[in-house]
C-alpha positions as CSV (number, residue, x, y, z in Angstrom):
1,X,105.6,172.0,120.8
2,X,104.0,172.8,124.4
3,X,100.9,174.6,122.4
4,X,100.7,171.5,119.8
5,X,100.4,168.8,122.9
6,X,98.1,171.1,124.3
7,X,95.6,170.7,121.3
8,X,96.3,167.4,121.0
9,X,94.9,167.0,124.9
10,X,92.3,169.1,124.5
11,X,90.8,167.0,121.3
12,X,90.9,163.7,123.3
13,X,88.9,164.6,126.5
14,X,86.5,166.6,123.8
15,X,86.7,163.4,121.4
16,X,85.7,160.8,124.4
17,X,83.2,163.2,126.1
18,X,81.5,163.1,122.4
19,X,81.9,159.5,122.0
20,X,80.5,158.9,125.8
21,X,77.6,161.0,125.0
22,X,76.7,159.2,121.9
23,X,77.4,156.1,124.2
24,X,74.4,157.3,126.3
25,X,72.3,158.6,124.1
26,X,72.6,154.9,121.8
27,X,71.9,153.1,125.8
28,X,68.8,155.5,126.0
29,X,67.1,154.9,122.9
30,X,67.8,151.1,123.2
31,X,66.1,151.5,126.9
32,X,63.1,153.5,125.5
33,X,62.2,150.8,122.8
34,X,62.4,148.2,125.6
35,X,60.4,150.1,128.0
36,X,57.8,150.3,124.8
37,X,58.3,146.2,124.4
38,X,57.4,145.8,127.6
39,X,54.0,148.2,127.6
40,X,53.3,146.0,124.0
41,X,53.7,142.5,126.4
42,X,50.8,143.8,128.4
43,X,48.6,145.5,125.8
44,X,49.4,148.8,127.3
45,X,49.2,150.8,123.7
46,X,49.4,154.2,124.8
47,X,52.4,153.4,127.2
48,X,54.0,151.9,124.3
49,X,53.5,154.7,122.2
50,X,54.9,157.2,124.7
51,X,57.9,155.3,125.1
52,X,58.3,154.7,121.3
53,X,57.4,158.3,120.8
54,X,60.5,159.3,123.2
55,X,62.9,156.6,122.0
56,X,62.2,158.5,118.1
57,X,63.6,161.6,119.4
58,X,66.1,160.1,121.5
59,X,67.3,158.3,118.6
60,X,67.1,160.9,116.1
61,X,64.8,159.0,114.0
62,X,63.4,155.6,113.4
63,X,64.2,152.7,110.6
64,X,61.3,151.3,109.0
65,X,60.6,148.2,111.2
66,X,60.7,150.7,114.6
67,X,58.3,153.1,112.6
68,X,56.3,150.2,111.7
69,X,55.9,149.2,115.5
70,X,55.5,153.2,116.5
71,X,52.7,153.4,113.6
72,X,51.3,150.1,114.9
73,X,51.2,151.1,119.0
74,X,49.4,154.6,117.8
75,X,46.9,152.4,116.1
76,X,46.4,149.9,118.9
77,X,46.0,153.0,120.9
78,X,43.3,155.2,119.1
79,X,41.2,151.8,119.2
80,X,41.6,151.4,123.1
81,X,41.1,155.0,124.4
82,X,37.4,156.3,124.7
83,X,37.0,159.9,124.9
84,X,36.9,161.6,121.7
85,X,39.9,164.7,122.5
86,X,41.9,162.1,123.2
87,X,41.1,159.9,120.6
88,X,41.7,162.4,118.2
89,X,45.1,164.0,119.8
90,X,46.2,160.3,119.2
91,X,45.0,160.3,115.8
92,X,46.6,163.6,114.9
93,X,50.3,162.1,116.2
94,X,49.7,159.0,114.5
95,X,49.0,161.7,111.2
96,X,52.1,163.1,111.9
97,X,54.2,159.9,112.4
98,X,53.2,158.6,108.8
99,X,54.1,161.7,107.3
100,X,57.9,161.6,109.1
101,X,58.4,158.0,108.2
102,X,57.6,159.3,104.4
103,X,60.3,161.3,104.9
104,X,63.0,159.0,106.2
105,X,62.1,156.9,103.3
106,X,60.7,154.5,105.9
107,X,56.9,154.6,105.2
108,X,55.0,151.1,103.6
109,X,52.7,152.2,100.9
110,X,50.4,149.3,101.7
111,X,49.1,151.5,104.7
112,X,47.9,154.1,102.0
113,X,44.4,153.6,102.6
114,X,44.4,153.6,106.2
115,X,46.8,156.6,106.6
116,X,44.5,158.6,104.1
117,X,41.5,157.8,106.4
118,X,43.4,158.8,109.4
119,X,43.9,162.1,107.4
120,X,40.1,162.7,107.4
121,X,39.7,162.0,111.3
122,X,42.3,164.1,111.9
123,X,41.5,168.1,113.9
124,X,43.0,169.7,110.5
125,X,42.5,167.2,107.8
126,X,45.1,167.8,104.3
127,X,42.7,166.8,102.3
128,X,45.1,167.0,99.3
129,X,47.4,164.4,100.9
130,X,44.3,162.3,101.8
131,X,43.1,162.5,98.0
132,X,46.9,161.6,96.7
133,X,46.9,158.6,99.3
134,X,43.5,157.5,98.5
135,X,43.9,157.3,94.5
136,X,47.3,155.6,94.9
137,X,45.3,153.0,97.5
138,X,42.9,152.1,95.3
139,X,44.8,152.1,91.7
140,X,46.8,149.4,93.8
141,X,43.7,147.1,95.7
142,X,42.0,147.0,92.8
143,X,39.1,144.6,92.9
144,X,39.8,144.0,96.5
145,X,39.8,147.2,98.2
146,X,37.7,147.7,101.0
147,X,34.5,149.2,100.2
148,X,34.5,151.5,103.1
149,X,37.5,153.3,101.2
150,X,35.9,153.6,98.0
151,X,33.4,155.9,99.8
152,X,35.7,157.8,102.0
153,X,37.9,158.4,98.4
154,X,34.7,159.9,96.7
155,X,33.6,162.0,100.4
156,X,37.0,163.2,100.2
157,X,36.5,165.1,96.4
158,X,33.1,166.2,97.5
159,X,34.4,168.2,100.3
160,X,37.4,169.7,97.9
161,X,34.8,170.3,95.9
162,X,32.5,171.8,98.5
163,X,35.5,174.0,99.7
164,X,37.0,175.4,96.6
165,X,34.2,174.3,93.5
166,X,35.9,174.7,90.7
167,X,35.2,173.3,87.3
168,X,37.9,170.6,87.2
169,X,36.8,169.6,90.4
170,X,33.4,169.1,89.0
171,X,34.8,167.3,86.1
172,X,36.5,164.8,88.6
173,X,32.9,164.3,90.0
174,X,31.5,163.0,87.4
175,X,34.7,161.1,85.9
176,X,35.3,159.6,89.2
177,X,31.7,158.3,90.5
178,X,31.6,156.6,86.5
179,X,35.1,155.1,87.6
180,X,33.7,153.9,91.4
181,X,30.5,153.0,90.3
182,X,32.3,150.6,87.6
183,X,34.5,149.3,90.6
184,X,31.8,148.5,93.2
185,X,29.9,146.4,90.5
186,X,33.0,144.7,89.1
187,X,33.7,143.7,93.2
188,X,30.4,143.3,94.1
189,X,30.1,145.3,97.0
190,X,27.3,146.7,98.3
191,X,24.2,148.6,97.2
192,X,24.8,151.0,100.4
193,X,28.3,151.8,99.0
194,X,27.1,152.9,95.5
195,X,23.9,155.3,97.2
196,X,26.6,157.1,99.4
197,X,28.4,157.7,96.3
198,X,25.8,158.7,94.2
199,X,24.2,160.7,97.1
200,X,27.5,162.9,97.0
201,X,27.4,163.1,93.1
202,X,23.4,163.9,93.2
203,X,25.0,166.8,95.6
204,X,27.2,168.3,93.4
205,X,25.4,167.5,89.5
206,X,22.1,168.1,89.8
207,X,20.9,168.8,86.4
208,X,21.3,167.8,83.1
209,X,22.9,171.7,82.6
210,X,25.6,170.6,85.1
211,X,27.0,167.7,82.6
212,X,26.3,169.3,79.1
213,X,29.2,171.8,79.2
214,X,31.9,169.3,80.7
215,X,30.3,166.3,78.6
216,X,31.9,167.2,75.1
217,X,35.6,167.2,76.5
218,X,35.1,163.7,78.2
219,X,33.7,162.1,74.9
220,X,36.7,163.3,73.2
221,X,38.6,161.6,75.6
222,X,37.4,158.4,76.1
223,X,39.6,155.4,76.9
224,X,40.8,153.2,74.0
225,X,40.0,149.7,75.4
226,X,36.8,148.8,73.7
227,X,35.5,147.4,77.0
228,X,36.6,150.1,79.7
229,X,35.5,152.5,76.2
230,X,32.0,150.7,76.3
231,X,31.6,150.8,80.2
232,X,32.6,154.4,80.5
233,X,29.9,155.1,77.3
234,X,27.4,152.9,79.1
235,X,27.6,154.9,82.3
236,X,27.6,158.6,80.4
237,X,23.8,156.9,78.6
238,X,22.5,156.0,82.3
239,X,23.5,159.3,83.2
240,X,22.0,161.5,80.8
241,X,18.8,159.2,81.2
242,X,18.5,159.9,84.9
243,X,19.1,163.6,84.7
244,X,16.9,163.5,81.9
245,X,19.3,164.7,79.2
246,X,18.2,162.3,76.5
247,X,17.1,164.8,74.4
248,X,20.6,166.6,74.1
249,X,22.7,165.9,71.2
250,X,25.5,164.5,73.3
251,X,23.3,161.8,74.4
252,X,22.6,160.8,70.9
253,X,26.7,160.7,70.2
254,X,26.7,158.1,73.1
255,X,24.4,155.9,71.7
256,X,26.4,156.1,68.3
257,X,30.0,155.0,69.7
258,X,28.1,152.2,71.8
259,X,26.7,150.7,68.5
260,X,30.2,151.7,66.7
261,X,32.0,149.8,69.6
262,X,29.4,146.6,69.9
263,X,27.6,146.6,66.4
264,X,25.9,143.3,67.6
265,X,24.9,144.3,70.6
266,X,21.1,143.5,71.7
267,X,21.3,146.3,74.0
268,X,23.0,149.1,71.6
269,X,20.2,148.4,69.3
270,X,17.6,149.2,71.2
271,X,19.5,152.0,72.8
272,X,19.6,153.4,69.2
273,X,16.1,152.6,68.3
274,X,15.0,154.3,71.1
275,X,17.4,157.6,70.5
276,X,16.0,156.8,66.9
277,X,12.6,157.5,68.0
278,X,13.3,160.1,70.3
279,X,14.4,162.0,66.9
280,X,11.3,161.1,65.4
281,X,12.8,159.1,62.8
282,X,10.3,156.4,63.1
283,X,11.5,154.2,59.7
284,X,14.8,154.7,60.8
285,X,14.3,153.2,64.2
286,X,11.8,150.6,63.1
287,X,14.7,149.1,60.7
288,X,16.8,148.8,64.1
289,X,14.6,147.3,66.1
290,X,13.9,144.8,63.3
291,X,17.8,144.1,63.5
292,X,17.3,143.9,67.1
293,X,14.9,141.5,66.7
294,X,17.1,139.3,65.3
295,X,19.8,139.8,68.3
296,X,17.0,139.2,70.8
297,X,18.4,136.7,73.4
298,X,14.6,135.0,73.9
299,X,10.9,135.1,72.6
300,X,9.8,137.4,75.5
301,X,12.3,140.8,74.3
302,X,11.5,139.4,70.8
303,X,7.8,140.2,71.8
304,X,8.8,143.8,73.4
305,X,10.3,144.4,69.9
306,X,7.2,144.1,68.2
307,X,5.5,146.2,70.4
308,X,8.0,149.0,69.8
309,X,7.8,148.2,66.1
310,X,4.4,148.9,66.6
311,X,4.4,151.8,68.4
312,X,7.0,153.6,66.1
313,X,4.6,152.6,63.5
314,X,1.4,154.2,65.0
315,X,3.7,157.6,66.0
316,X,4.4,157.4,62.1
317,X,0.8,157.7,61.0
318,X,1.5,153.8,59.6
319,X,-2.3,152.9,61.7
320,X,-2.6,149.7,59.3
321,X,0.9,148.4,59.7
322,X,0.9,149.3,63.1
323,X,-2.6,147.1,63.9
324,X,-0.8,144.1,61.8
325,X,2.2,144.5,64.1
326,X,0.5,144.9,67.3
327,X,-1.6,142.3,66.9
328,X,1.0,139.6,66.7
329,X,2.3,140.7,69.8
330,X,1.6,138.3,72.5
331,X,3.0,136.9,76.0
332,X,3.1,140.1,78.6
333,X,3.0,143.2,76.4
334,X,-0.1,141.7,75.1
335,X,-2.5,144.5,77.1
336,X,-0.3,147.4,75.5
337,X,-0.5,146.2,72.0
338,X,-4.1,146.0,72.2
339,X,-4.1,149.8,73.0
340,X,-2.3,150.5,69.6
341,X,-4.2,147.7,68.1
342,X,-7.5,150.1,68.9
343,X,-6.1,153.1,68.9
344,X,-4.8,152.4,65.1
345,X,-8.2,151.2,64.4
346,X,-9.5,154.2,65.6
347,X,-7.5,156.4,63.4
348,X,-7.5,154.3,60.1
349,X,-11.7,154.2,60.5
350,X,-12.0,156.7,57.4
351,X,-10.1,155.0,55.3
352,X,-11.3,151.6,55.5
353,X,-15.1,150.9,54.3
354,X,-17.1,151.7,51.5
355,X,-20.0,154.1,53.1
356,X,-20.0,156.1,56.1
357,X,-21.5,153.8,58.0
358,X,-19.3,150.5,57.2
359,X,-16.3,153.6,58.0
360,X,-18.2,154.4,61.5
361,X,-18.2,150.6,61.9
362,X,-14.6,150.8,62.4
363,X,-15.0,152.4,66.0
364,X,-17.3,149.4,67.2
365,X,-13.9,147.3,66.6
366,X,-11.6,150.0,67.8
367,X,-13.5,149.8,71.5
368,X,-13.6,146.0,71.5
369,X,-10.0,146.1,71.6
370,X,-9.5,148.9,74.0
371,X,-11.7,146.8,76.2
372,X,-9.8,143.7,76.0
373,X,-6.6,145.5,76.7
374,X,-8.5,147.3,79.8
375,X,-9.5,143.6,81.3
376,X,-5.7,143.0,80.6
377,X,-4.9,145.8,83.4
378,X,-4.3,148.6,81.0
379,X,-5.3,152.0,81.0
380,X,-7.2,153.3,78.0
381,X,-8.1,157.3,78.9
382,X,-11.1,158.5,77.8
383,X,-10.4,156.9,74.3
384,X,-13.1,154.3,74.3
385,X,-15.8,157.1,75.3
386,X,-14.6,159.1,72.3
387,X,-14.7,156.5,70.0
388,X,-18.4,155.5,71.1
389,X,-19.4,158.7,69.9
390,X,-18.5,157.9,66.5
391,X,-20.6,155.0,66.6
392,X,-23.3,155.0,63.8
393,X,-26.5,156.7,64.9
394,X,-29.9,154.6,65.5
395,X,-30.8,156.2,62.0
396,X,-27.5,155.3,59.8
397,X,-28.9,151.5,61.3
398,X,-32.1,151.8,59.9
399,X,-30.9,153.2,56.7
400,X,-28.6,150.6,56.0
401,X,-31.0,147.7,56.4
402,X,-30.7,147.0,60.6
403,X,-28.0,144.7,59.8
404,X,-26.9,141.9,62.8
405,X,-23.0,142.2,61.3
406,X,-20.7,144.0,59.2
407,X,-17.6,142.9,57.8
408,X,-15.0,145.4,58.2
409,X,-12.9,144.0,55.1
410,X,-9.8,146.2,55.9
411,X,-9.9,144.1,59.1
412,X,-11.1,140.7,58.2
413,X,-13.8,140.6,60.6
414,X,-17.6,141.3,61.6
415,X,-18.9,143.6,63.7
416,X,-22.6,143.7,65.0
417,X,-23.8,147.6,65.0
């Protein structure tokens, strides 16, 4: 009995010396988040962080509201201090901080953004954690997220990339800067915003050999919305034009699935005319941009369309269809359907008269068109000096009777030799 009273005393002193210490240690941590209260009343950030800093390990942790004020303090603090070691030794705790509220389960993912940039300014940046924070941040803002995040997100992958290229990295590249680029136009932001991003992309792809091999798997994989489908498509087309891929067979497929997904488009009509004639498949694209035509939202693209027609029509070796057409073309692309008009001329001049000299005739006509487009502002080459050396000669004149005019009848009007 003497040994179990013993025990018994012993466990009391030890069970009040425990609860006394706990005592203390609760009376400290209280004290430390006062002390950091009353550094906060005067706008004294780094006190208050020191004394939050303390009170954390005093406590043995932090609920989400102390956290929240800790976070806020190191925040307050980075902005006030000047020299850059010190800014970024308080930088590099706040990084830390946010990273042991996560783990208490106290951390607000509305500071995603901001925590991921700390990341970056920090002396060892995780760029993975940065990257997690960042697409998490801007899947949530949506149309509202800061700009300045949008091209700290892309910097981010760029350096991955730049540290470890791999070809999935690559891959997220170009998926990604299609996916920002869609953003910052969708929010309006600023044409600065989309040249840092594309500067970074123009880093990485450079050539139309760097999308080819990655292309294929991403048009297999487009989204299913018709309109995110059509943007996405969209933005693959302006690629491959810029990097000057519009000769690859991928960049005909895009054209295909725009007109598959917006059959009555203006713009996926031309698009396909213009992949159409690219292929040389002149009839094919002039019976699009005739359906084009008919989908042109004013008489000015109505105008361009005939010029095109025209042009297809000319690259076909169709010269007399090609002068009809261009000559109906008016308003601005007037000066570059008189071009075709003469050039066509010019090339048909064998086939249209009776004699060699009524054929020779032709050229006379040919030049008066060239030179009417060239008082338009449009170059001609050395086309109308070529074309003057087919002129009849002084003696093809004389043999055919000096005459003041010839009628080209192919043309339905005169000429004077």
């Amino acid at each position: 009995m003497k040994l179990e009273k013993l025990l018994l005393g012993t466990l009391i002193v030890i069970g009040f010396a425990s609860y006394a210490q706990d005592e203390d240690q609760e009376r400290e941590c209280t004290r430390m988040r006062f002390l950091a209260g009353e550094e906060l009343k005067i706008k004294n950030y780094t006190g208050a962080s020191m004394y939050y800093l303390k009170g954390e390990q005093i406590c043995g942790g932090y609920d989400a509201a102390n956290y929240a004020r800790l976070i806020g303090s190191l925040r307050n603090a980075i902005n006030s201090v000047q020299e850059k070691d010190q800014k970024t030794a308080y930088i590099d705790t706040l990084v830390a901080t946010y990273q042991r509220a996560e783990d208490a389960g106290a951390y607000d993912k509305a500071d995603d953004l901001i925590r991921a940039s700390f990341i970056l300014q920090s002396s060892a940046p995780n760029r993975q954690k940065a990257d997690e924070l960042f697409r998490r941040g801007i899947d949530a803002g949506g149309l509202s997220v800061n700009e300045a995040y949008v091209s700290y997100f892309y910097y981010n992958t760029y350096a991955m990339y730049a540290e470890a290229p791999t070809p999935e990295l690559k891959k997220r590249m170009i998926a990604e800067y299609f996916e920002l680029s869609t953003l910052i136009s969708k929010a309006n932001m600023s044409v600065k915003t989309q040249e840092t991003i594309t500067g970074y992309f123009n880093a990485v792809v450079r050539t139309c050999e760097d999308i080819l091999p990655d292309l294929k798997g991403y048009i297999e994989n487009l989204p299913e919305d018709p309109e995110v489908k059509k943007a996405a498509v969209l933005n693959f087309i302006s690629l491959l034009d810029k990097k000057e891929c519009t000769e690859s067979a991928e960049y005909f497929q895009l054209i295909d699935i725009y007109v598959e997904i917006d059959p009555n488009s203006f713009d996926a009509q031309m698009m396909k005319a213009k992949a159409l004639m690219g292929k040389n498949k002149y009839s094919d694209a002039i019976a699009t941009l005739r359906k084009a035509k008919e989908l042109a939202p004013d008489s000015e693209k109505a105008q361009e369309i005939n010029y095109e027609i025209a042009r297809a029509q000319y690259s076909s070796g169709s010269y007399s269809a090609a002068y009809t057409t261009a000559m109906s073309v008016s308003g601005a692309m007037k000066g570059k359907a008189l071009v075709i008009a003469g050039q066509s001329v010019g090339k048909n001049a064998n086939n249209c008269g009776s004699s060699t000299f009524e054929r020779k005739c032709n050229y006379i006509y040919a030049v008066q068109l060239l030179e009417q487009a060239r008082n338009l502002g449009e170059s001609t080459g050395g086309t109308i000096s070529s074309f003057k050396a087919n002129y009849p000669t002084d003696g093809e004149k004389f043999e055919n009777g000096s005459p003041a005019s010839v009628s080209l009848s192919c043309y339905g009007v005169s000429v004077n030799p």
